[in-house]
C-alpha positions as CSV (number, residue, x, y, z in Angstrom):
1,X,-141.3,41.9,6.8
2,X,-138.5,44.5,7.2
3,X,-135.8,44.3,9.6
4,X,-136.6,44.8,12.8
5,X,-134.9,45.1,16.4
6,X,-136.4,43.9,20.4
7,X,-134.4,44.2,23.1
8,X,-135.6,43.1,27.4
9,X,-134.4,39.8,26.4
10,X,-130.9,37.9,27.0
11,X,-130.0,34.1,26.4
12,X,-129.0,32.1,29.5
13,X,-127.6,28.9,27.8
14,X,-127.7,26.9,25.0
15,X,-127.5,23.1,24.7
16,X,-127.6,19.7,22.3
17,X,-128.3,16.2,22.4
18,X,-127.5,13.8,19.3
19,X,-127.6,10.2,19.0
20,X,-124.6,7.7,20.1
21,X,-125.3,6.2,16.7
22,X,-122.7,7.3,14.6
23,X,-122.3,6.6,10.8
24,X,-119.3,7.3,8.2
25,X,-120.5,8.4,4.6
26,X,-116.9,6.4,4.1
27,X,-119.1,3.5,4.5
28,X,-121.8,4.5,2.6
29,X,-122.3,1.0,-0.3
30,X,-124.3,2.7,-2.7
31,X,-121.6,5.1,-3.7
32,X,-118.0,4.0,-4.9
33,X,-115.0,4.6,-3.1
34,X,-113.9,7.2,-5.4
35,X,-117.6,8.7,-4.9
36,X,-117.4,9.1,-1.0
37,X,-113.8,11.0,-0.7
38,X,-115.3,13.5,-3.2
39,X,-118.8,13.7,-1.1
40,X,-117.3,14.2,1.9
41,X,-114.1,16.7,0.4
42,X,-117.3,18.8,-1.4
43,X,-120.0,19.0,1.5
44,X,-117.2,17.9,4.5
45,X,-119.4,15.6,5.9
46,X,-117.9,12.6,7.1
47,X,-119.9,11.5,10.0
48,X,-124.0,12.1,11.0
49,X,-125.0,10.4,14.4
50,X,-128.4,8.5,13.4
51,X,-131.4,7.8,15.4
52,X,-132.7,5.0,16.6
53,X,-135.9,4.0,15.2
54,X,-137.4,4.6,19.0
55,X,-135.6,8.0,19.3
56,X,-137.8,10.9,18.4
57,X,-136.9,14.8,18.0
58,X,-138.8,15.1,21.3
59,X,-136.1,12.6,23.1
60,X,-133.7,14.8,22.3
61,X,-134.6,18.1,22.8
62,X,-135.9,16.6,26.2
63,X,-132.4,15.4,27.7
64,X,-130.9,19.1,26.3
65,X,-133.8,21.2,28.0
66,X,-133.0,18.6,31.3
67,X,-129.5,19.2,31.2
68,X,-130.0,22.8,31.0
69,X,-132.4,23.5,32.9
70,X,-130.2,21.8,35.8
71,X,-127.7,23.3,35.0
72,X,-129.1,26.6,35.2
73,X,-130.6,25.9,38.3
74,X,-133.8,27.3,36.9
75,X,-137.0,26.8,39.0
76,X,-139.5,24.9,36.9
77,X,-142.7,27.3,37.7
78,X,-140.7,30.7,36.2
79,X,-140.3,28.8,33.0
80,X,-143.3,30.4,31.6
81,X,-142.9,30.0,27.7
82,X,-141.9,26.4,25.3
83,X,-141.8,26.5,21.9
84,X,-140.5,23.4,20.1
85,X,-139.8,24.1,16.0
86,X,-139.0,21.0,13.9
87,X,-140.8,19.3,10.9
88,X,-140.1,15.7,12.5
89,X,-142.8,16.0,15.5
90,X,-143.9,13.2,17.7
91,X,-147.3,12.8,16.1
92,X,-149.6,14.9,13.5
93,X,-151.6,16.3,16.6
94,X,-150.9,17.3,19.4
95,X,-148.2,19.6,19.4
96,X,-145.3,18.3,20.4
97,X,-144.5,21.3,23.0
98,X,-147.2,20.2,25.0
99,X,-146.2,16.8,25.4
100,X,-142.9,18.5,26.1
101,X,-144.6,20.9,28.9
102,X,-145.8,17.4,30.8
103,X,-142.1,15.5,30.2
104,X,-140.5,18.3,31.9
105,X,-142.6,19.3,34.6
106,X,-143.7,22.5,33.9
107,X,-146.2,24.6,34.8
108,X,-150.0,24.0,33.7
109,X,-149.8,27.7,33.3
110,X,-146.9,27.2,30.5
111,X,-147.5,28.5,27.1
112,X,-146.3,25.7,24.5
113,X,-146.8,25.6,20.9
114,X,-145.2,24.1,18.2
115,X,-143.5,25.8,14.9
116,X,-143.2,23.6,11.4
117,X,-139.7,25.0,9.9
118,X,-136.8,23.5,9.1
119,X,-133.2,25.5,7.9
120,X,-134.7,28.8,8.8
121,X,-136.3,27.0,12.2
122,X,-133.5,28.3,15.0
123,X,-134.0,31.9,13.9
124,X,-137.8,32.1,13.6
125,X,-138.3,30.5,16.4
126,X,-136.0,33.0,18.2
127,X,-138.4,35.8,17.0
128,X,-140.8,34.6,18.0
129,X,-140.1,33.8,21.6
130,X,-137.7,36.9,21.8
131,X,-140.8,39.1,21.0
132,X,-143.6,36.7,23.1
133,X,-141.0,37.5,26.4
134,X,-140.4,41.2,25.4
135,X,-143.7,42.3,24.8
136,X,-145.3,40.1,27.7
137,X,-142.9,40.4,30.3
138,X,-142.5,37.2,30.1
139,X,-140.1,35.9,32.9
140,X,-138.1,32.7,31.3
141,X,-138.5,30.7,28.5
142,X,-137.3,27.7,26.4
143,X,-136.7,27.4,22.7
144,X,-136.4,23.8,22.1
145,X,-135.7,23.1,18.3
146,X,-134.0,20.0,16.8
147,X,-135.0,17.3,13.7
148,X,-134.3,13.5,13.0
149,X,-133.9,14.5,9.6
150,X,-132.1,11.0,9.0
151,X,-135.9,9.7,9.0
152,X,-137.5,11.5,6.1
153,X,-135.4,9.9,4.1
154,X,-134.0,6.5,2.9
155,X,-130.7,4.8,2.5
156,X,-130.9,3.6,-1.5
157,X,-131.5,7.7,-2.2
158,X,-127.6,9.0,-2.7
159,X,-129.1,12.4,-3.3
160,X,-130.1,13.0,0.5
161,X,-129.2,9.7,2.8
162,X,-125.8,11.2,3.1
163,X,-126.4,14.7,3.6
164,X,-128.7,14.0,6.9
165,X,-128.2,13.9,10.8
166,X,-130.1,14.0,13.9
167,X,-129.9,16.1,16.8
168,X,-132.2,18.2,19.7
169,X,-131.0,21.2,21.0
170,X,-132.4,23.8,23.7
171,X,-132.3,28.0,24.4
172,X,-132.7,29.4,27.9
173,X,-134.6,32.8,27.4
174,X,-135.1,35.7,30.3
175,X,-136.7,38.9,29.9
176,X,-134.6,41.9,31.7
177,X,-135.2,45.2,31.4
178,X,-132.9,47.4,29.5
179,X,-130.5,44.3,28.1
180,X,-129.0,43.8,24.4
181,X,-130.6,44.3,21.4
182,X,-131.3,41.6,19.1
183,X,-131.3,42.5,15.1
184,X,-134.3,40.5,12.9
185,X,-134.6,40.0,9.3
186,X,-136.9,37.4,7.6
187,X,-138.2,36.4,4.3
188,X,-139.8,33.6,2.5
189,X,-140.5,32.4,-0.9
190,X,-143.4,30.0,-1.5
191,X,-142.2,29.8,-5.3
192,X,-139.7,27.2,-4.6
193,X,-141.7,25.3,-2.1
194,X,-141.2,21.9,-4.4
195,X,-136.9,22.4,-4.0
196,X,-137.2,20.5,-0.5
197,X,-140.2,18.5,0.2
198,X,-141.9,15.5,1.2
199,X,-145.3,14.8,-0.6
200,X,-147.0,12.9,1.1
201,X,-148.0,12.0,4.7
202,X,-149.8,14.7,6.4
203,X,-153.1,13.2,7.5
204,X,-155.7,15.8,5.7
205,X,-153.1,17.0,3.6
206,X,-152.7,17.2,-0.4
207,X,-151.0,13.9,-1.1
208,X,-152.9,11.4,1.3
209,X,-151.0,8.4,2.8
210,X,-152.2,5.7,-0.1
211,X,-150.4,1.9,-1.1
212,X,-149.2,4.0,-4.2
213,X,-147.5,6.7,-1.9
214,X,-145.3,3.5,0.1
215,X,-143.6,2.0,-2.8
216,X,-140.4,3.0,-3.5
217,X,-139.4,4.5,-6.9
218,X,-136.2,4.3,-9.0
219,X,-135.7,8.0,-10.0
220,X,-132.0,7.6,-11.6
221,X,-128.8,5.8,-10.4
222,X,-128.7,5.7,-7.5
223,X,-131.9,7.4,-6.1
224,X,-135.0,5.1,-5.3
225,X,-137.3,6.7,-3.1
226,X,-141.3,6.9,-2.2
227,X,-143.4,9.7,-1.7
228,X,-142.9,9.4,1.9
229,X,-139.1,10.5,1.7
230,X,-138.2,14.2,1.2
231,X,-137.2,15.3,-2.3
232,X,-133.8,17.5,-1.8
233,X,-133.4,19.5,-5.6
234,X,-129.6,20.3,-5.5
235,X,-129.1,22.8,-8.4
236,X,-132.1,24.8,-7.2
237,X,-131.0,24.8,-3.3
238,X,-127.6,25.9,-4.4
239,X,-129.2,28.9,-6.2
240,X,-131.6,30.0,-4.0
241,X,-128.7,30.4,-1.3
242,X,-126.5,31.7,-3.0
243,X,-129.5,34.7,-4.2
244,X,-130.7,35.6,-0.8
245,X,-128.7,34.6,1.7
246,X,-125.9,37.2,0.9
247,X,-128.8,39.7,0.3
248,X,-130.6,39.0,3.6
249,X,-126.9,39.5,5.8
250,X,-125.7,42.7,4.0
251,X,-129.5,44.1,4.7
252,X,-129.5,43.7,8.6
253,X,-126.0,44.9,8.8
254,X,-126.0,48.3,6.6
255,X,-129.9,48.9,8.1
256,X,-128.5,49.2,11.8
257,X,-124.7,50.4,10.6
258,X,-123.5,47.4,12.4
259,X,-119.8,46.8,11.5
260,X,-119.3,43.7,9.9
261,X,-115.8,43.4,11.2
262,X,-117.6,43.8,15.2
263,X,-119.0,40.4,14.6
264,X,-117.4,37.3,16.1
265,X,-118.5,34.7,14.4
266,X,-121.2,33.7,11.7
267,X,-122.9,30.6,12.1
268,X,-124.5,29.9,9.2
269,X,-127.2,26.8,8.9
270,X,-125.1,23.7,8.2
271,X,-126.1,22.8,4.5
272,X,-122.5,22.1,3.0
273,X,-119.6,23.2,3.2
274,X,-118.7,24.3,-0.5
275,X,-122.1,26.3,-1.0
276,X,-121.5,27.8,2.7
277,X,-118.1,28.7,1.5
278,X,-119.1,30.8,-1.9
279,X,-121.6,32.5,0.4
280,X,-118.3,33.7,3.1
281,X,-116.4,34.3,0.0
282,X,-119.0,37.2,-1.2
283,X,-119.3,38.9,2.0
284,X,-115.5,38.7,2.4
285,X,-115.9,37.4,5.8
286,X,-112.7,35.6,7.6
287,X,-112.5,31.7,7.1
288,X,-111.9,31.5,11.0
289,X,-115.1,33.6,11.7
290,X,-117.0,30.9,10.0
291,X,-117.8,27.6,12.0
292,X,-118.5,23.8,11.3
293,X,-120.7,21.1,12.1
294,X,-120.4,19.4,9.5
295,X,-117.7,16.8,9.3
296,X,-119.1,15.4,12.6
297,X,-123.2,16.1,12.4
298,X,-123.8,16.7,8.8
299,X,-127.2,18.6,7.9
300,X,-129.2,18.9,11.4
301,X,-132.0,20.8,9.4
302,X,-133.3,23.3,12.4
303,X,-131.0,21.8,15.0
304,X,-127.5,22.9,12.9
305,X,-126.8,26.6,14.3
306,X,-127.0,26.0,18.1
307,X,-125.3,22.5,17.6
308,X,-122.6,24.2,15.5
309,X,-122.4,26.7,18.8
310,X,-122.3,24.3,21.4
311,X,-119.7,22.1,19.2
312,X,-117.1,24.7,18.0
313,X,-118.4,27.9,20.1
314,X,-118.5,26.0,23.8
315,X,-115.8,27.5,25.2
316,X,-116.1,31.3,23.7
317,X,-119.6,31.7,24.7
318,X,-118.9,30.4,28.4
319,X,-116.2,32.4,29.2
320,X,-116.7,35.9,27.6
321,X,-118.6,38.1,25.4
322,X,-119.5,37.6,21.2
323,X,-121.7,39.5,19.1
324,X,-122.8,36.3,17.2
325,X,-124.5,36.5,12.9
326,X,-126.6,33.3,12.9
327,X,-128.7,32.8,9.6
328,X,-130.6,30.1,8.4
329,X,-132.0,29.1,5.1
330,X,-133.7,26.0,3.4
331,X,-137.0,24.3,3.2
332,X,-140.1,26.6,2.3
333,X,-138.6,28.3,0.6
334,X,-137.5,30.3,3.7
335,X,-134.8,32.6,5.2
336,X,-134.1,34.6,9.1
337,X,-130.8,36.2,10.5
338,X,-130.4,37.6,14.0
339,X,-127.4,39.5,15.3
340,X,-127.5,39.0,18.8
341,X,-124.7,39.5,21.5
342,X,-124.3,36.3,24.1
343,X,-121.9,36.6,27.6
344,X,-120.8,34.3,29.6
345,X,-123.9,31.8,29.3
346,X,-124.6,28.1,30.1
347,X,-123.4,25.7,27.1
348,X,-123.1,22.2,28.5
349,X,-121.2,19.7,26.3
350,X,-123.4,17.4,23.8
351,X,-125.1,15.0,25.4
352,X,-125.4,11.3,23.9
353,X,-128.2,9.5,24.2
């Protein structure tokens, strides 16, 4: 789809929820000493906060719409609109959103549906509500997108156990007339769907739940896993970055002749640090317009941008204006980037749970 632009809708506040369960890769057995300083001095991250084996996406998203939504001081019947975007939902069917609807105490009336992304997750699912309030007139809305990422996968794999954290996050949504303009640009490429996958579990799906599927594998040194735990291929996620990602920012920005030095910040989706680094490096973008998660979170999948806003962004967004890049990219093979201004909006700090 080529880059488009909607305008009629502004963000109210953004907010996160992780899990008081905090791990150190430091600690991590299966690599050696040696092993772990260079994990965590190549991808920076040091620490992931871990869900509890009761603790579902849903929880957490639900405590950061709460918050919000309090904070706000929003009245539940004008919140019209709930999409919830994760890969980790509550059950195969039904959507998660609904059960979400019912949690919160929203309106009957309350369009919910769910979306099944994950990197590219935040920024789809901002289209996608952005345009359902714009064109519908659409009064308020929530975008509630977080993973527990930590769950698709297992501790004896040293490829992904690592890499993975958990978190919920939420986005307040108004329509009003004649406000910013937000910048689109999406892409996908169903080529490289095998680079990040799970195989099987999917009731219905290709690769049904069998004994075979449960038993754990021994892949190399180091990586035993079943067909039940997602499948990260490095190299190839490396390269695919590194290819469109660049491609995908320069697009928006020379389409709309938006000055790449007007833009605050660029949040990028939290993969790690040194392949987020190469792709700052080739847009030439300042190191201090360029925010972590990381070291703290590690890879929050769909949750990453808006819990890399909240963390390192809090006090910016509160208390003034910033024309924000946010682009996410992963698992699909899939891309999005908005440019989008925020001012002066809601960003409680993370909530624990």
């Amino acid at each position: 789809m080529p880059a488009q632009y909607l305008n009629n809708v502004v963000i109210r506040g953004i907010s996160a929820c992780v899990p008081k369960n905090k791990v150190s890769n430091l600690d991590y057995s299966l690599l050696t000493l040696e092993e772990r300083k260079k994990f965590v001095k190549t991808t920076d991250i040091e620490f992931r906060h871990i869900a509890e084996e009761d603790q579902c996406t849903s929880d957490f998203c639900y405590y950061a719409a709460k918050g919000l939504i309090d904070e706000l001081k929003w009245e539940k019947d004008e919140i019209e609109i709930l999409l919830f975007v994760s890969q980790t939902a509550d059950y195969p069917f039904p959507a998660t959103s609904i059960i979400l609807q019912d949690r919160l105490g929203l309106l009957k009336s309350c369009v919910a549906f769910d979306i099944n992304l994950g990197c590219s997750g935040y920024v789809y699912g901002l289209g996608v509500i952005s345009s359902m309030i714009s064109s519908m007139k659409i009064k308020k809305g929530l975008l509630l997108v977080g993973e527990t990422a930590s769950k698709t996968t297992t501790i004896t794999d040293k490829s992904a156990y690592p890499l993975l954290g958990d978190a919920g996050t939420a986005t307040a949504l108004e329509f009003v007339e004649d406000s910013g303009i937000m910048y689109f640009d999406f892409g996908c490429d169903g080529s490289g769907h095998k680079t990040i996958l799970m195989k099987s579990g999917n009731i219905g799906g290709r690769f049904p739940v069998t004994q075979e599927s449960l038993k754990l594998k021994n892949i190399d040194r180091g990586i035993e896993r079943s067909d039940l735990h997602v499948v990260l291929e490095g190299i190839d996620i490396f390269n695919f970055s590194l290819r469109e990602v660049p491609k995908t920012i320069k697009l928006l920005i020379e389409k709309f002749n938006i000055d790449i030095n007007d833009i605050d910040a660029f949040i990028l989706h939290q993969a790690n640090f040194i392949m987020n680094d190469i792709i700052r490096k080739k847009l030439n973008i300042k190191v201090e317009k360029v925010p972590y998660s990381l070291k703290e979170f590690g890879n929050t999948s769909s949750a990453s941008i808006p819990l890399t806003i909240v963390h390192k962004l809090r006090e910016r967004v509160k208390n003034g204006k910033m024309k924000l890049l946010l682009c996410g990219f992963g698992v699909g093979l899939s891309w999005g980037t908005i440019i989008l201004d925020v001012e002066k909006i809601v960003c409680p700090e993370i909530i624990e749970i």
